[in-house]
Structures are given as C-alpha cells and as structure tokens.
N, C-alpha and C positions, 0 to 999 in steps of 0.2 A: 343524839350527841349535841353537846351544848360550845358555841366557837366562843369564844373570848378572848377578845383583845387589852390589851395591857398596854399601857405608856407611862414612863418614868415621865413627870413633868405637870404641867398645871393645864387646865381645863383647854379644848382645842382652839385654838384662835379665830377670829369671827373668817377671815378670811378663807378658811379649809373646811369651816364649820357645817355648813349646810351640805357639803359634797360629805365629808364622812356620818352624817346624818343618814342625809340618803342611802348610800349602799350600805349603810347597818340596817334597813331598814330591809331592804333588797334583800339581804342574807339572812332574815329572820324569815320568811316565806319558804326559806328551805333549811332551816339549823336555829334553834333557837341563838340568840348572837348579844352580846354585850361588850361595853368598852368599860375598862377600868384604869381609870389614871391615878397611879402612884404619885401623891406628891413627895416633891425632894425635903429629906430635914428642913425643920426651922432652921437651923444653924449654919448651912450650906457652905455658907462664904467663910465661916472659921474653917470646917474643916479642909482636910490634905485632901487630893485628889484621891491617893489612895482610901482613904476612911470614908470619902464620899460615895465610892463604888460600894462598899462593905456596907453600909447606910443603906446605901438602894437596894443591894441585894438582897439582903437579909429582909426586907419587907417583902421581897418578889418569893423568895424561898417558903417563907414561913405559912403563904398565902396558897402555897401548892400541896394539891394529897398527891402522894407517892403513886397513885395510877395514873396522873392527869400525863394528858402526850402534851409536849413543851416545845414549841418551836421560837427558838433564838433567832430574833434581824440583828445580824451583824456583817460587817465588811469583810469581815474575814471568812463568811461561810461560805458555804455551797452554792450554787449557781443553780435556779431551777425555770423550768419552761414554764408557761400559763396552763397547758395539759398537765406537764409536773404536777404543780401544784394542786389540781384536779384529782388526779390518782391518790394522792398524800391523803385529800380529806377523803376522799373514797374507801380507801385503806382503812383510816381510824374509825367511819362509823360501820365499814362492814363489820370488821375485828371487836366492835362493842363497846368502842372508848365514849366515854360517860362525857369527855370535856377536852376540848384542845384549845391549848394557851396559843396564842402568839405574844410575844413576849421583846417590846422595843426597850432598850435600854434606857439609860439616863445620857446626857449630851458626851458622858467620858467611858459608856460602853458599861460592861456588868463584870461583877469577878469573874474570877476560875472556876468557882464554887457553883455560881448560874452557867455556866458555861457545859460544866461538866455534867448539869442537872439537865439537860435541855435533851431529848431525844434528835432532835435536828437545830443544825444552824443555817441559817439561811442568808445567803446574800442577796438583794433585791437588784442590786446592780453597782458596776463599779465605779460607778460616779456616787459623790456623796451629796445628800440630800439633806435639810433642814427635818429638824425631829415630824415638826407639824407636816411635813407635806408627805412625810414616810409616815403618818396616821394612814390620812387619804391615798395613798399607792396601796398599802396594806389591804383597807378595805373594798378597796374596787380590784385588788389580783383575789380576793377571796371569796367577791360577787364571781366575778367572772370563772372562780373556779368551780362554783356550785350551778353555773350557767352550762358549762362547758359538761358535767354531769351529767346533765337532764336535754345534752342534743340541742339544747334553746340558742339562737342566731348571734346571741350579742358576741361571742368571739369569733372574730375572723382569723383565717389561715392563709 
C-alpha cells in the first residue's frame, strides 16, 4: 500500500521543511509515502471564495481513481486517537488498498463534492492550525501510526 499526502498550497516552507522531510522519510521504511502539493490557480485572488474551492477541488477529484481510500483533514471531522489512526492504516493495507490519500485542503476548506468523496473525515484537533504546520502534524500522526504497528517504542501511553 502506497500513503500519499496531498496539500492545496505551494511548496512547504523552509521552517516545517526538514521535520516533514524527515518523517516522510520514517514512513517510507514501512509504506511506500509521497507528498503532493496542489498548487492554487494562477488567478486565485480574482476568483470568489466559492469558485476557489471548486478550482481546488476538482484538481484533487480528478487526480483520484475510484478505489483510492481518501482521508479528508477537516475541522469539522471525526476525532481520532494516535492507535485510531494506527488500526485506519492497518485496516486499508490488510483489506488490499493499493493507496491511501490524506488529503489537506486549500486555506477555505474543499467542496461538498471532495467531502462527499472522502471515505473519512478527520479532525486533527480543535484548535486551528496554519496549513504548513498541519503538513508536519500529519506526517509525524502517520509515522507514529506505522510505529505504533510494529510494537516500536516511539508512542507512549
């Protein structure tokens, strides 16, 4: 099974950069793992907030095959534990899933349309966070859940 990461937005910023390096790098020792950053239209700043979502979407839609398992960060999802998250990917590679999205929006969130595509929504927590630094949470809850896996020490309880 192959993780891939997805972010609406432009390249990581030098500040978050070498920590989501690192645990992509961590996460490839157990899952083959990639990042894929959506950039926003050229036009961004003409368009409506609405059109901009639809913009972003529709690249994130168009970029998924109908088997991929899709997990949506959004503030309005589900609540999961660090073991949670653990069993999730547990789950999609016993089951035989070829590729699991994680899938972070653009700064105003995704349509209905990615919303409704997403096998899970996930809340990361109810504080809100800067896009860059929900990269790096992302990829150290997805180390730590291929850690928590294989019995290995780095999550405490």
């Amino acid at each position: 099974m192959k993780i891939i990461l997805w972010s609406v937005g432009g390249k990581h910023e030098s500040y978050v950069s070498e920590g989501i390096e690192t645990f992509t790098r961590r996460i490839a020792h157990y899952f083959p793992c990639e990042w894929k950053l959506v950039p926003s239209p050229k036009n961004a700043a003409s368009l409506s907030l609405s059109d901009l979502k639809d913009a972003e979407s529709r690249t994130l839609l168009q970029a998924l095959d109908p088997v991929d398992y899709v997990v949506l960060l959004d503030e309005r999802g589900r609540m999961l534990t660090s073991p949670d998250l653990a069993a999730l990917v547990q789950e999609r590679a016993v089951n035989g899933a070829r590729r699991i999205h994680f899938v972070i929006g653009g700064a105003f969130g995704v349509n209905d349309e990615v919303r409704r595509r997403a096998d899970l929504v996930w809340q990361l927590s109810k504080l809100v966070f800067p896009h860059q630094l929900v990269r790096l949470i992302l990829a150290e809850q997805v180390y730590r859940a291929c850690t928590i896996l294989r019995g290995e020490k780095y999550h405490h309880v």
